[in-house]
C-alpha positions in Angstrom: 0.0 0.0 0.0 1.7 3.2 -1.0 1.5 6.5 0.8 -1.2 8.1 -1.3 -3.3 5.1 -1.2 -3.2 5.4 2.7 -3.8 8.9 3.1 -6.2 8.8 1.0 -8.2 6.4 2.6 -7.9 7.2 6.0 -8.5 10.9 4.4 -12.0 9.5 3.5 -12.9 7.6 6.9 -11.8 10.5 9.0 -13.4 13.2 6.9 -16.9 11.2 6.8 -16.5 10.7 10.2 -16.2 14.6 10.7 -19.2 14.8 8.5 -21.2 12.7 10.4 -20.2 14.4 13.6 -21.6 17.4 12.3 -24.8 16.4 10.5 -25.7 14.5 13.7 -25.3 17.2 16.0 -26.6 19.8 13.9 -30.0 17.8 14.0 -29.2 17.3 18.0 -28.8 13.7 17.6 -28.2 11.9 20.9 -24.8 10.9 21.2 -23.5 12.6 17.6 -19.8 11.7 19.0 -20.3 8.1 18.5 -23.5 7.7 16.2 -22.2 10.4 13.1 -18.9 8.7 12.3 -20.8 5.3 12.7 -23.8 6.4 10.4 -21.5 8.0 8.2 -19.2 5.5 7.4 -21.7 2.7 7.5 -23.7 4.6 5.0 -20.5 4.7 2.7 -20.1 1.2 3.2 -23.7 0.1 2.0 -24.0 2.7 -1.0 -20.7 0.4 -2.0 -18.1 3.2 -1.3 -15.6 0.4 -0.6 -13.0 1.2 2.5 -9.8 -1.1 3.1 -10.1 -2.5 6.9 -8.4 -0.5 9.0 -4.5 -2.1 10.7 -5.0 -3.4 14.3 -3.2 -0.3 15.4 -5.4 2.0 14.1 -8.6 -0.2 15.2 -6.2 0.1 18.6 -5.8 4.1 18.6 -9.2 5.1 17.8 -10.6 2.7 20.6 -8.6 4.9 23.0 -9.7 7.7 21.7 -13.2 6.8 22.2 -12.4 5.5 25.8 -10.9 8.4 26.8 -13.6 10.5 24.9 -16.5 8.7 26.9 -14.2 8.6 30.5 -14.0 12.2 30.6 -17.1 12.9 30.5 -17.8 10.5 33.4 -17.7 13.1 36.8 -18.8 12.6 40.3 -22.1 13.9 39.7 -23.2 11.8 37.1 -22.3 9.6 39.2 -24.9 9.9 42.1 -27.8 10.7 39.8 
């Protein structure tokens, strides 16, 4: 896979999961964090848009980025509701 290829695929799954981000919260979608990149990317999937699978460390580093993404926003108070 040479560089081009990979940038610009993971140029396409990061920029439709911006877009999905947005289009969800714009419509105040609950959860547009997780649900836009999901919908948006699935949607690409289906209309046969054709992404490679992702490496293990990427699959890794975005999985950390959603942990850490859904931990912070975990406080005390939400706690004891």
């Amino acid at each position: 896979m040479g560089l081009e290829s990979f940038l610009l695929d993971y140029g396409i799954i990061i920029g439709l999961a911006i877009l999905g981000y947005w289009l969800l919260k714009i419509v105040h979608f609950p959860a547009p964090a997780i649900m836009g990149p999901m919908v948006a990317i699935g949607s690409y999937q289906v209309l046969g848009g054709g992404l490679p699978e992702l490496s293990v460390n990427a699959v890794n580093a975005f999985q950390i980025i959603l942990g850490l993404s859904l931990g912070a926003r975990i406080n005390y108070e939400k706690l004891t509701e």
